[in-house]
TIVO-2410 file (N, C-alpha, C; in nm, 3 decimals):
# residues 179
REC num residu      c1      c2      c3 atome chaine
REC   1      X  14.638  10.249   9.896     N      A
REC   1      X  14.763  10.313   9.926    CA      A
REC   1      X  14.879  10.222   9.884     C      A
REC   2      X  14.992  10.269   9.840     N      A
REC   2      X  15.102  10.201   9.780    CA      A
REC   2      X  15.215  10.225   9.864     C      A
REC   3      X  15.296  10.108   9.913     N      A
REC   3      X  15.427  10.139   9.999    CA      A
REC   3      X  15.520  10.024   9.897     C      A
REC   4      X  15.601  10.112   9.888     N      A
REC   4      X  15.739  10.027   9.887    CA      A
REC   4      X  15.845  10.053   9.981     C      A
REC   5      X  15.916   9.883   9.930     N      A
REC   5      X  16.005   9.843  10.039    CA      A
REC   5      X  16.136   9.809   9.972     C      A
REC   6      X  16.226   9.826  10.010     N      A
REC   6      X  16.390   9.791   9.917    CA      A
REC   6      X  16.440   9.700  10.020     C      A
REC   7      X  16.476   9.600  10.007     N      A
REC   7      X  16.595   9.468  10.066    CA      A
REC   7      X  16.734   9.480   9.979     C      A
REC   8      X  16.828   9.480  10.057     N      A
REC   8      X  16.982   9.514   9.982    CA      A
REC   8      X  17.072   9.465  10.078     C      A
REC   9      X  17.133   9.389  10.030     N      A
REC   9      X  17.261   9.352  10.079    CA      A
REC   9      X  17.350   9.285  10.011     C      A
REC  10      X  17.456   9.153  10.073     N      A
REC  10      X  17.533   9.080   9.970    CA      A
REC  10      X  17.436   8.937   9.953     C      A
REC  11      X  17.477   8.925   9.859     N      A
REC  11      X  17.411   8.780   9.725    CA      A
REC  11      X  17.456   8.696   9.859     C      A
REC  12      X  17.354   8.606   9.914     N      A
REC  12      X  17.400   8.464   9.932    CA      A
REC  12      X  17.326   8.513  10.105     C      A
REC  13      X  17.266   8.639  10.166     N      A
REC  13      X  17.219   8.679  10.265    CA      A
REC  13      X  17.095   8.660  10.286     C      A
REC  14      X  17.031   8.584  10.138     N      A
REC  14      X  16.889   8.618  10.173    CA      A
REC  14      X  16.781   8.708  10.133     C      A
REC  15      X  16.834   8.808  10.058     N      A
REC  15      X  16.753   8.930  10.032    CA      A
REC  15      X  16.652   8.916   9.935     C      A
REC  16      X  16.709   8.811   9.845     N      A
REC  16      X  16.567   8.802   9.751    CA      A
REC  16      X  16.468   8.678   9.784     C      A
REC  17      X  16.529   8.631   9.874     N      A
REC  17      X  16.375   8.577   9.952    CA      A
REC  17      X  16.311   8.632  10.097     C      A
REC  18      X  16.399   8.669  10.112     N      A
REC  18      X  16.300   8.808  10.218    CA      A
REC  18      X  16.204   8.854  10.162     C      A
REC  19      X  16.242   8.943  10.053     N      A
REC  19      X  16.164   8.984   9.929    CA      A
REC  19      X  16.043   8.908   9.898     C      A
REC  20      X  16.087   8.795   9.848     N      A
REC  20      X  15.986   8.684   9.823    CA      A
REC  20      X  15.838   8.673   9.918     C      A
REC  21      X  15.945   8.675  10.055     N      A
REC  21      X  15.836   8.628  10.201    CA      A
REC  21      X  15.703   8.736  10.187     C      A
REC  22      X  15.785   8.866  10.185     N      A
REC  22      X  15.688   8.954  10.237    CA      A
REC  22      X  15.568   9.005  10.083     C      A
REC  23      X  15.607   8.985   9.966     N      A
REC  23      X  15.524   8.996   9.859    CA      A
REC  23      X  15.450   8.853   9.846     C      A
REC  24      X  15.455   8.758   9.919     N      A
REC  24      X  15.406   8.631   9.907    CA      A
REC  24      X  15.285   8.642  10.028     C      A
REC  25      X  15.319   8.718  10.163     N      A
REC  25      X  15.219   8.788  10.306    CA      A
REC  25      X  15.110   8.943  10.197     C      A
REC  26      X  15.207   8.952  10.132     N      A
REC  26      X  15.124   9.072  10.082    CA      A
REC  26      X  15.005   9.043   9.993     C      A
REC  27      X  15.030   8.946   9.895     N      A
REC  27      X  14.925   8.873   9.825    CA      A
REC  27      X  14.830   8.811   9.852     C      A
REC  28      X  14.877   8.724   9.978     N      A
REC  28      X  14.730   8.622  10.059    CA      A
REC  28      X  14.696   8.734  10.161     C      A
REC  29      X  14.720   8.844  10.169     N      A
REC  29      X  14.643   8.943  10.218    CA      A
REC  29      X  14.568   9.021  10.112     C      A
REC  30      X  14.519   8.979  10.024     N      A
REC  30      X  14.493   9.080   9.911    CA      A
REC  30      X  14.558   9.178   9.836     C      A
REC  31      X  14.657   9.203   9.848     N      A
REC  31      X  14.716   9.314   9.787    CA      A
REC  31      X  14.773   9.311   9.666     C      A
REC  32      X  14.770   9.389   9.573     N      A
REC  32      X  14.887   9.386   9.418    CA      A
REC  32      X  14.984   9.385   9.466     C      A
REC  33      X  15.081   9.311   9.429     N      A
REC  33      X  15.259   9.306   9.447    CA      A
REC  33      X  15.293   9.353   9.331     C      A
REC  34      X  15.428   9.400   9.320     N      A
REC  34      X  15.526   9.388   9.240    CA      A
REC  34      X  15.678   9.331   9.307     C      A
REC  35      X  15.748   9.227   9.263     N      A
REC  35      X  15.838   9.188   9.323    CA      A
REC  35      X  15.965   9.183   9.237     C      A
REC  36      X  16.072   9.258   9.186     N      A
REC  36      X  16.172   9.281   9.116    CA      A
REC  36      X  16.293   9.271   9.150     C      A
REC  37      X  16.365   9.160   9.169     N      A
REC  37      X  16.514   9.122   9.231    CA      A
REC  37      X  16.597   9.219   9.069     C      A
REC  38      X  16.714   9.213   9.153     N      A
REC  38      X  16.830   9.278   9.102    CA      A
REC  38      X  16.963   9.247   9.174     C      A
REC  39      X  17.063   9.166   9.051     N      A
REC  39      X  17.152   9.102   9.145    CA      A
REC  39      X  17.263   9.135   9.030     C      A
REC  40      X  17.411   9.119   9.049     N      A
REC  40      X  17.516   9.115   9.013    CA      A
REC  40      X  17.535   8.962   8.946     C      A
REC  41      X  17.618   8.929   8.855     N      A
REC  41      X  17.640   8.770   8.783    CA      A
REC  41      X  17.707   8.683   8.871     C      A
REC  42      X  17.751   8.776   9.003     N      A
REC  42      X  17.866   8.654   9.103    CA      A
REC  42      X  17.793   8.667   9.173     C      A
REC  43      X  17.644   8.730   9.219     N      A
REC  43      X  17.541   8.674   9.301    CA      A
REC  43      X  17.624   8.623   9.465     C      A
REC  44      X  17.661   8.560   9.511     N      A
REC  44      X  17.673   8.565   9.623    CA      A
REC  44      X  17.837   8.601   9.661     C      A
REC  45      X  17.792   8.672   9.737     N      A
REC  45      X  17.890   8.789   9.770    CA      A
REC  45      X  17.872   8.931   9.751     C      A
REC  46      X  17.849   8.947   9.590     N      A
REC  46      X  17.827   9.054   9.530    CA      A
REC  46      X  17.676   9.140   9.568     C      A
REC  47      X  17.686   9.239   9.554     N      A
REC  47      X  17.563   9.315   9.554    CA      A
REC  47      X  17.398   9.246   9.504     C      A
REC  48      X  17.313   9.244   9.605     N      A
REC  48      X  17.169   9.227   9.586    CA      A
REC  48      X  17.121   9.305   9.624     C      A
REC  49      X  16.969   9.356   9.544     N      A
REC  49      X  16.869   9.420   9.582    CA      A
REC  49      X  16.740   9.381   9.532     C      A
REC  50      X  16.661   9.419   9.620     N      A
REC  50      X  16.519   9.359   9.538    CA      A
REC  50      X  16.396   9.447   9.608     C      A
REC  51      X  16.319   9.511   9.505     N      A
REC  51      X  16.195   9.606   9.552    CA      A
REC  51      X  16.086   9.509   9.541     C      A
REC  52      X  16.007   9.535   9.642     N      A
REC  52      X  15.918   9.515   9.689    CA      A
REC  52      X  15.759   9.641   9.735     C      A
REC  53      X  15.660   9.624   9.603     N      A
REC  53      X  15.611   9.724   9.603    CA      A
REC  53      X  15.415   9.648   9.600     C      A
REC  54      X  15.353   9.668   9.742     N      A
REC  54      X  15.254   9.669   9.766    CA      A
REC  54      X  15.130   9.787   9.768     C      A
REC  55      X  15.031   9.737   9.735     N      A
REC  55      X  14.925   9.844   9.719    CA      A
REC  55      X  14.792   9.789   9.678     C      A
REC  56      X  14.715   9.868   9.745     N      A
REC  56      X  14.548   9.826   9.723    CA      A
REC  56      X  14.490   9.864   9.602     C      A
REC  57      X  14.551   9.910   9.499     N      A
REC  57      X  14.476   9.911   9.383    CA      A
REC  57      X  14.635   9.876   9.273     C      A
REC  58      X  14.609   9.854   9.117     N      A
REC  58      X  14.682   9.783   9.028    CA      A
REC  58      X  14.801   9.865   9.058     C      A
REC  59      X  14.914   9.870   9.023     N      A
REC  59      X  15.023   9.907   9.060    CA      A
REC  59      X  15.078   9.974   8.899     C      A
REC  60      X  15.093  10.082   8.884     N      A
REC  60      X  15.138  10.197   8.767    CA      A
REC  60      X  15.277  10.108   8.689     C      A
REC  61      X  15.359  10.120   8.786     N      A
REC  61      X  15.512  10.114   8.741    CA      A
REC  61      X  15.600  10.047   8.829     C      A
REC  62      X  15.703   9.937   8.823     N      A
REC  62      X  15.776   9.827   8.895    CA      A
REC  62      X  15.889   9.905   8.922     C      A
REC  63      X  15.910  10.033   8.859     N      A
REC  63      X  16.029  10.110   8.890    CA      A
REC  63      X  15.993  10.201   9.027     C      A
REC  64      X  16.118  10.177   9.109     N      A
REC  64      X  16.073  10.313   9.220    CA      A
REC  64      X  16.198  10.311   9.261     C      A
REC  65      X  16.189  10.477   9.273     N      A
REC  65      X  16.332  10.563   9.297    CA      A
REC  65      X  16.362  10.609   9.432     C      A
REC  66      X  16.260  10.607   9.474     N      A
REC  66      X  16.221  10.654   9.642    CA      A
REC  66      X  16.116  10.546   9.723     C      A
REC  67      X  16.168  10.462   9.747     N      A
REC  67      X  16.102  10.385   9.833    CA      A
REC  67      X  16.049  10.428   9.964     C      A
REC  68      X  15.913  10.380   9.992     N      A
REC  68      X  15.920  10.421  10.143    CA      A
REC  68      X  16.015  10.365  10.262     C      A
REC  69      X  16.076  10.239  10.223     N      A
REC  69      X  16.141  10.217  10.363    CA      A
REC  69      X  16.261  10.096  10.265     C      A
REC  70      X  16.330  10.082  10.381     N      A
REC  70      X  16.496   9.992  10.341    CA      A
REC  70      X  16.505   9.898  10.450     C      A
REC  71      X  16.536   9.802  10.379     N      A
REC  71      X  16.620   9.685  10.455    CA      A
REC  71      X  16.767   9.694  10.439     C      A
REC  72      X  16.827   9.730  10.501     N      A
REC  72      X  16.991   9.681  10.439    CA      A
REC  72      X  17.034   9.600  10.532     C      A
REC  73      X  17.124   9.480  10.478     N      A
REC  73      X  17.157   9.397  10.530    CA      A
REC  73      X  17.338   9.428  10.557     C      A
REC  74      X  17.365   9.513  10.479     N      A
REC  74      X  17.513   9.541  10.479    CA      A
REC  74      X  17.563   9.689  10.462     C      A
REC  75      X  17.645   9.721  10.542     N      A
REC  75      X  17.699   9.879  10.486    CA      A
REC  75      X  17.692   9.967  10.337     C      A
REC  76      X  17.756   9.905  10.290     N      A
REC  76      X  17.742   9.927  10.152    CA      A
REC  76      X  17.607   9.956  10.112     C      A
REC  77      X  17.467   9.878  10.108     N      A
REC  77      X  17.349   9.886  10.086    CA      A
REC  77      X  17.290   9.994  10.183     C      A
REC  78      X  17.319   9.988  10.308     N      A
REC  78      X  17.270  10.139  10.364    CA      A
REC  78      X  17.331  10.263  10.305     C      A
REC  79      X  17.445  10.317  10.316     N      A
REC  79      X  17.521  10.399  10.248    CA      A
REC  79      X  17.465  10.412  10.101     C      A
REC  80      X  17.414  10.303   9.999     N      A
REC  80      X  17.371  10.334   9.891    CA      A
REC  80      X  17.233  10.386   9.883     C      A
REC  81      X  17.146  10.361   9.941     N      A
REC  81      X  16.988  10.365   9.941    CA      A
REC  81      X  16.925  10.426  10.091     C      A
REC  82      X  17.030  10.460  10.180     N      A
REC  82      X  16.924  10.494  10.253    CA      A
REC  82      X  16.898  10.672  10.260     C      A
REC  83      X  16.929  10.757  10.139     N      A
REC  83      X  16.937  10.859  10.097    CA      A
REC  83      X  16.823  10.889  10.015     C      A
REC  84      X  16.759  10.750   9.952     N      A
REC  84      X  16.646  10.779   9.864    CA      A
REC  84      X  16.524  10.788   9.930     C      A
REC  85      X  16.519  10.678  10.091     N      A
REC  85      X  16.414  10.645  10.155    CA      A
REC  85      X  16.324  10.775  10.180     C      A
REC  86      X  16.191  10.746  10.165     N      A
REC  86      X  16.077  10.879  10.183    CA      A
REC  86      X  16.084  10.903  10.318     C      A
REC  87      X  16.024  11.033  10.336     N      A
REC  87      X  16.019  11.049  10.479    CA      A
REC  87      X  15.920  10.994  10.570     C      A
REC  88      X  15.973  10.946  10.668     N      A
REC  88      X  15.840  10.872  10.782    CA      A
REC  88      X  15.911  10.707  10.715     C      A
REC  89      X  15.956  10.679  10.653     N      A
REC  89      X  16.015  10.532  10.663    CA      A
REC  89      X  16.044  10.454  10.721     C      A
REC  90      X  15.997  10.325  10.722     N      A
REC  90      X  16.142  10.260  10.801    CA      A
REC  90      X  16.251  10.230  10.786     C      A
REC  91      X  16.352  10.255  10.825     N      A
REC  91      X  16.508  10.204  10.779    CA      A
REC  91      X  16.537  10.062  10.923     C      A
REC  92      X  16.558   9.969  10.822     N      A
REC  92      X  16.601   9.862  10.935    CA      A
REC  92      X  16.784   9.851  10.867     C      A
REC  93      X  16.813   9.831  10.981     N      A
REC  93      X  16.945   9.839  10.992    CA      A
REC  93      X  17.036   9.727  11.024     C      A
REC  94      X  17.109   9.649  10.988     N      A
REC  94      X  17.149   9.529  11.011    CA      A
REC  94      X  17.291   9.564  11.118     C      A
REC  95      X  17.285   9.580  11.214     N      A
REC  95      X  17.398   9.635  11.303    CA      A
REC  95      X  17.467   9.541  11.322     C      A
REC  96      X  17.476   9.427  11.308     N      A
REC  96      X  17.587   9.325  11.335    CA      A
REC  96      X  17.685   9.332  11.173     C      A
REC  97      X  17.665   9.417  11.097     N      A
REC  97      X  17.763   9.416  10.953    CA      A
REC  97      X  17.738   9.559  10.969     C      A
REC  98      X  17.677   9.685  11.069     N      A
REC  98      X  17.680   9.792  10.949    CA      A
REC  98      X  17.682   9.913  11.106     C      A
REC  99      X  17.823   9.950  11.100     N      A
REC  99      X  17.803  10.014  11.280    CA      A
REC  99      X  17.739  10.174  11.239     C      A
REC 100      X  17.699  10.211  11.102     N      A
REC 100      X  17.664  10.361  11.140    CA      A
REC 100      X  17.525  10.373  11.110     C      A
REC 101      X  17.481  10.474  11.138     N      A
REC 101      X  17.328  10.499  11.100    CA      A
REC 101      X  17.311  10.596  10.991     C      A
REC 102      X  17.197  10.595  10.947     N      A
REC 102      X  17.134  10.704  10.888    CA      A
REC 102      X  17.151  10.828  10.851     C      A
REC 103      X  17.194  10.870  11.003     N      A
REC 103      X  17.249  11.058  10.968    CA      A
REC 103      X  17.101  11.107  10.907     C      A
REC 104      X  16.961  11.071  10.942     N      A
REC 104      X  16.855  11.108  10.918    CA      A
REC 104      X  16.770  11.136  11.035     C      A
REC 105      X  16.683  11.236  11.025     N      A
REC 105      X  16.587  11.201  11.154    CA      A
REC 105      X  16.433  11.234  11.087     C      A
REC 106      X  16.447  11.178  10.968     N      A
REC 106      X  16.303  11.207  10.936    CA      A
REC 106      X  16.244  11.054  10.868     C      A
REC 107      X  16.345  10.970  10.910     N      A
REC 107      X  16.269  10.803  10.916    CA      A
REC 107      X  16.302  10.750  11.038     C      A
REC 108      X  16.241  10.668  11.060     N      A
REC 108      X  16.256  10.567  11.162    CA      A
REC 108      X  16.381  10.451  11.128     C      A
REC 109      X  16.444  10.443  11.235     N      A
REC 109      X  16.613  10.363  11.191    CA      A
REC 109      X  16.518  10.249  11.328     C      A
REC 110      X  16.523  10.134  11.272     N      A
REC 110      X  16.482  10.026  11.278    CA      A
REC 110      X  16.609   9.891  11.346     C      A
REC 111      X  16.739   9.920  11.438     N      A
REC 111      X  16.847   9.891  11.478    CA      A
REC 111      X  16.829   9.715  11.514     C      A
REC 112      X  16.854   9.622  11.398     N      A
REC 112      X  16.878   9.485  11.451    CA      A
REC 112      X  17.007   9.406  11.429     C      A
REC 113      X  17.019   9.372  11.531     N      A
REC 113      X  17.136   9.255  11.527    CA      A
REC 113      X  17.121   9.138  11.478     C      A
REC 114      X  17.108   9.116  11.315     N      A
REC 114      X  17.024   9.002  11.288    CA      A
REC 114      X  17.183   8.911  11.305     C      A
REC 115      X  17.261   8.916  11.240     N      A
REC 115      X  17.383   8.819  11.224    CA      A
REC 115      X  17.410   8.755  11.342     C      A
REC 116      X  17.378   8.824  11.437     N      A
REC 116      X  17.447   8.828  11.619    CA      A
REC 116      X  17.345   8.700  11.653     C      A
REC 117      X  17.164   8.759  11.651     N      A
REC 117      X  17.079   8.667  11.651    CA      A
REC 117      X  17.065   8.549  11.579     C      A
REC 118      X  17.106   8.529  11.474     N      A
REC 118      X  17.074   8.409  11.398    CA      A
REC 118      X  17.145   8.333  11.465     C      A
REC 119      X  17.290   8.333  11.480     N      A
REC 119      X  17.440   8.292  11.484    CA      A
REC 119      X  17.369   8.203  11.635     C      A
REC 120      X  17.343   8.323  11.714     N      A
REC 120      X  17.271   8.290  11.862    CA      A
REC 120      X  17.189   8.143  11.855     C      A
REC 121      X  17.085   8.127  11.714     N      A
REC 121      X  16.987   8.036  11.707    CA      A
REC 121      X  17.063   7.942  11.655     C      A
REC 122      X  17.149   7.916  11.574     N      A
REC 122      X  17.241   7.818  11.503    CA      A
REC 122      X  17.312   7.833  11.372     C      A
REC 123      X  17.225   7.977  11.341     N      A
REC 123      X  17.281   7.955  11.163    CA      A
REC 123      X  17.264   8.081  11.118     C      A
REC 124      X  17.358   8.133  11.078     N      A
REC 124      X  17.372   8.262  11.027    CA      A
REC 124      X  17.277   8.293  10.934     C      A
REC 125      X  17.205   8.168  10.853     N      A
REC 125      X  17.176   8.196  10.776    CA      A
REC 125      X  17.005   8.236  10.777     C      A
REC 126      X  16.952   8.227  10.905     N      A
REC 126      X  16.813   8.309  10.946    CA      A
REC 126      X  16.855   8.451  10.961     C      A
REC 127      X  16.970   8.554  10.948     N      A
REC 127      X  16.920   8.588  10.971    CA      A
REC 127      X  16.848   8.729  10.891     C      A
REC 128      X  16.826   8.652  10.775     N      A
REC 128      X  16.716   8.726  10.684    CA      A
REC 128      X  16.553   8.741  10.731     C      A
REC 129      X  16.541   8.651  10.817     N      A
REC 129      X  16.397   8.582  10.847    CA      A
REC 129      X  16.382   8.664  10.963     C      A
REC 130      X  16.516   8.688  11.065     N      A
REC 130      X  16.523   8.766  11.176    CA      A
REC 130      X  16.444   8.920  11.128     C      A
REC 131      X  16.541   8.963  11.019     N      A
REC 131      X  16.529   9.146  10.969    CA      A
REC 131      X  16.397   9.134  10.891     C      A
REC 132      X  16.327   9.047  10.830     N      A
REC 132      X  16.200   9.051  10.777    CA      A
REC 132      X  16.090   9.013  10.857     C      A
REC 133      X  16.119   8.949  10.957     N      A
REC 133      X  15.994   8.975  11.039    CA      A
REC 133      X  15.993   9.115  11.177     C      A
REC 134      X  16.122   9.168  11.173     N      A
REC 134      X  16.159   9.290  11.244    CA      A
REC 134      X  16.104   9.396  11.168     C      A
REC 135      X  16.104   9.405  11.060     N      A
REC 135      X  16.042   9.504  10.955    CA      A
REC 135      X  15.922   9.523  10.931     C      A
REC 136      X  15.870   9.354  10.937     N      A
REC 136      X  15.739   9.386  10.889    CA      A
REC 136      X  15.664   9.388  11.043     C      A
REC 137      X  15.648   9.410  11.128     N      A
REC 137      X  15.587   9.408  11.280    CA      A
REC 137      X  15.642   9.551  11.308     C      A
REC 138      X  15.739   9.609  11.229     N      A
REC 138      X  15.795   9.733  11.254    CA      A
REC 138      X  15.679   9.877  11.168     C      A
REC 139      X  15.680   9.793  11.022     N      A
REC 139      X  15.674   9.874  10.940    CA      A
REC 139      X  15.479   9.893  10.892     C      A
REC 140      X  15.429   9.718  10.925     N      A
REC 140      X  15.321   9.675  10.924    CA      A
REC 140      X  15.256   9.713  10.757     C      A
REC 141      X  15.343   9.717  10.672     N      A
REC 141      X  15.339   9.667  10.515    CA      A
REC 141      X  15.289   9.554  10.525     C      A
REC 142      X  15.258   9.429  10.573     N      A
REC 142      X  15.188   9.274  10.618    CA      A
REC 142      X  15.184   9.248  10.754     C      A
REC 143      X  15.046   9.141  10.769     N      A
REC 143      X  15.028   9.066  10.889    CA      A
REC 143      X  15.105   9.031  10.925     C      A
REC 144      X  15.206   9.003  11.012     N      A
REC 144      X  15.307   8.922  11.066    CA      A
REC 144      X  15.239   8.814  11.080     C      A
REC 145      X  15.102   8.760  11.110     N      A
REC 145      X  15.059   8.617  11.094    CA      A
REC 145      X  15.071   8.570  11.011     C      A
REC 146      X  15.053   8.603  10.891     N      A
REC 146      X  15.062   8.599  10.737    CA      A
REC 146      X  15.165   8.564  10.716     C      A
REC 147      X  15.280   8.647  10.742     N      A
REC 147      X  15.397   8.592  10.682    CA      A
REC 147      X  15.488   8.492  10.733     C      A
REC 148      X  15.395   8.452  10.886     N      A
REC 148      X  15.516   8.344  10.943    CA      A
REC 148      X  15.483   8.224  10.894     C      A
REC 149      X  15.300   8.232  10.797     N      A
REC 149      X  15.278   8.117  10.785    CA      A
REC 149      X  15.344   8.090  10.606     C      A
REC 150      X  15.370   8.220  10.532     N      A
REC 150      X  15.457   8.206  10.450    CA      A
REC 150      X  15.587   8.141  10.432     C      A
REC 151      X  15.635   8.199  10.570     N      A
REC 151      X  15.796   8.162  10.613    CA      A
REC 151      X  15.770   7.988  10.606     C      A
REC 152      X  15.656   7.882  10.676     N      A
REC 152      X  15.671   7.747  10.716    CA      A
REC 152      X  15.612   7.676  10.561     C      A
REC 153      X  15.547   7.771  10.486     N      A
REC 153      X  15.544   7.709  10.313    CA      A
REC 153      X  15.653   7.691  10.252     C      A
REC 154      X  15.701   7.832  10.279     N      A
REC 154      X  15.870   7.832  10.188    CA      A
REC 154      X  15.929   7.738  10.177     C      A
REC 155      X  15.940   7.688  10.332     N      A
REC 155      X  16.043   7.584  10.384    CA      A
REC 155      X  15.967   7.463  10.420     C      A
REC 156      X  15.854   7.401  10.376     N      A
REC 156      X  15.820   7.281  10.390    CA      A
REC 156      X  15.836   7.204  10.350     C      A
REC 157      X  15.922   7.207  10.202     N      A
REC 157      X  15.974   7.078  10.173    CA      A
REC 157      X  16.157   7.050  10.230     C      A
REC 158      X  16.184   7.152  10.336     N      A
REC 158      X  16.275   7.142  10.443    CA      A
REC 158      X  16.276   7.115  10.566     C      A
REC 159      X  16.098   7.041  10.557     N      A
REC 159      X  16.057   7.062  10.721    CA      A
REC 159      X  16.169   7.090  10.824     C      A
REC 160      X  16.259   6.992  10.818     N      A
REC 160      X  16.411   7.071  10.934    CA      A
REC 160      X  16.435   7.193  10.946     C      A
REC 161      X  16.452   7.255  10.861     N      A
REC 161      X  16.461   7.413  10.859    CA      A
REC 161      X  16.309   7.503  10.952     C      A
REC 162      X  16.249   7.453  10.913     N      A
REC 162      X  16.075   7.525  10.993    CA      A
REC 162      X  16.114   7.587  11.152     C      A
REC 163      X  16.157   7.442  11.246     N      A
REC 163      X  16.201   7.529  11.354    CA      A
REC 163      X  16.275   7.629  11.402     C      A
REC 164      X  16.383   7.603  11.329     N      A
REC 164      X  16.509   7.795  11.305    CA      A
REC 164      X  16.427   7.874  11.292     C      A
REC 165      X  16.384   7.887  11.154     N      A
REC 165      X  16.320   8.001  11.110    CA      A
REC 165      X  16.240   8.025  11.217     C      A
REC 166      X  16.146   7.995  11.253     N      A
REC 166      X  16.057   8.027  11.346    CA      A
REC 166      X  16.079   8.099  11.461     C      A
REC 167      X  16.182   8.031  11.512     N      A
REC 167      X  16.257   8.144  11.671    CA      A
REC 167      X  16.371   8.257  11.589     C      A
REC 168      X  16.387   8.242  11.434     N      A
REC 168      X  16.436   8.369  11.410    CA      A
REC 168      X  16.325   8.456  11.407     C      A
REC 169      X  16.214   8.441  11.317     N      A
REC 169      X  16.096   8.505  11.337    CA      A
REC 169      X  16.057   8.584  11.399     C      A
REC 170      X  16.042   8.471  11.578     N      A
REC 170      X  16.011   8.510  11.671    CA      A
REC 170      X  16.093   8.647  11.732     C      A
REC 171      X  16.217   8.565  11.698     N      A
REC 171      X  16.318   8.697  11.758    CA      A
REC 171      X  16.339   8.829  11.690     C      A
REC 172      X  16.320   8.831  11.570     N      A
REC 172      X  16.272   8.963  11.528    CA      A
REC 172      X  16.130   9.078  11.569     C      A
REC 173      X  16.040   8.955  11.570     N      A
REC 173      X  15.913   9.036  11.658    CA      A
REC 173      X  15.978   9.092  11.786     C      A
REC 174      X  16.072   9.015  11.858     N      A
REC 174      X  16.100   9.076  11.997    CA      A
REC 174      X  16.206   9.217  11.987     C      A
REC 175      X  16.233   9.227  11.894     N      A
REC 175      X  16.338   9.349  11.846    CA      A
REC 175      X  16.231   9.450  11.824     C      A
REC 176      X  16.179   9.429  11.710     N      A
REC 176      X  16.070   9.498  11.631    CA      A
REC 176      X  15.987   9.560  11.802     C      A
REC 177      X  15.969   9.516  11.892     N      A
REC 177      X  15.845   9.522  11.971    CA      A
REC 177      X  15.893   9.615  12.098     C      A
REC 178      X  16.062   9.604  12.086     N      A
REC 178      X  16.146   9.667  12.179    CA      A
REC 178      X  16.196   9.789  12.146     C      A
REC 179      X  16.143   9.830  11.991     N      A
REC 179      X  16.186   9.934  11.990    CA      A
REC 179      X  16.091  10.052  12.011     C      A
***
């Protein structure tokens, strides 16, 4: 079976290593990836997106027009893509940058406060790690064991960084688990 996943927000949030995390959980789980960032030349600030497309047998085509589910990290990126999402999706929603929803009721709206949470842990800047482990415990596209042990590779030659991430992690499972 083949799911894709879209991450979108602004350059400098994280999105194409979110991306990274969960096609990196998807692989040491066996699976074909396809992993395709797409960014603007002023990159942070500007518009990012990046598909993310898993599946148990070789994968056809890196293009997809209808994803099964969305990350948006910012208004703009919901408003753009969450119109394509298939039905039964998840839509995670970054509510600390993005106060409206969906206007859908045939996906699942996935409501986290990642900015609010990170900020909470020390650094705004988990909280990509927050909405990707909210997604994937949400969406179960990967092990969440898998990918937290992805998350402490990423960042091992930051060992300092390992502990943030981790209670962002954590704190996304507790979102993901509350809803």
């Amino acid at each position: 079976m083949q799911k894709e996943v879209m991450f979108a927000g602004f350059g400098g949030q994280g999105i194409l290593l979110s991306a990274k995390l969960l096609a990196y959980a998807a692989m040491k789980q066996g699976s074909q990836v396809m992993w395709i960032p797409s960014y603007g030349p002023e990159m942070r600030g500007g518009t990012a997106y990046c598909t993310v497309v898993v599946s148990d047998r070789l994968i056809g085509s890196p293009i997809i027009k209808n994803p099964a589910h969305l990350v948006a990290m910012n208004r703009p990126s919901l408003e753009k893509f969450a119109q394509v999402v298939k039905p039964n999706g998840v839509v995670m929603i970054n509510s600390s940058l993005i106060p409206v929803r969906t206007n859908r009721d045939d996906v699942q709206e996935l409501i986290v406060p990642a900015n609010e949470i990170a900020v909470s842990l020390g650094s705004v800047k988990c909280a990509n790690i927050v909405a990707v482990s909210a997604f994937a415990a949400k969406s179960g596209m990967v092990d969440v064991d898998i990918l937290r042990e992805c998350i402490k590779s990423e960042f091992a030659s930051k060992a300092k960084l390992i502990p943030l991430n981790m209670k962002a992690f954590d704190e996304g499972l507790k979102i993901a688990a509350a809803s």
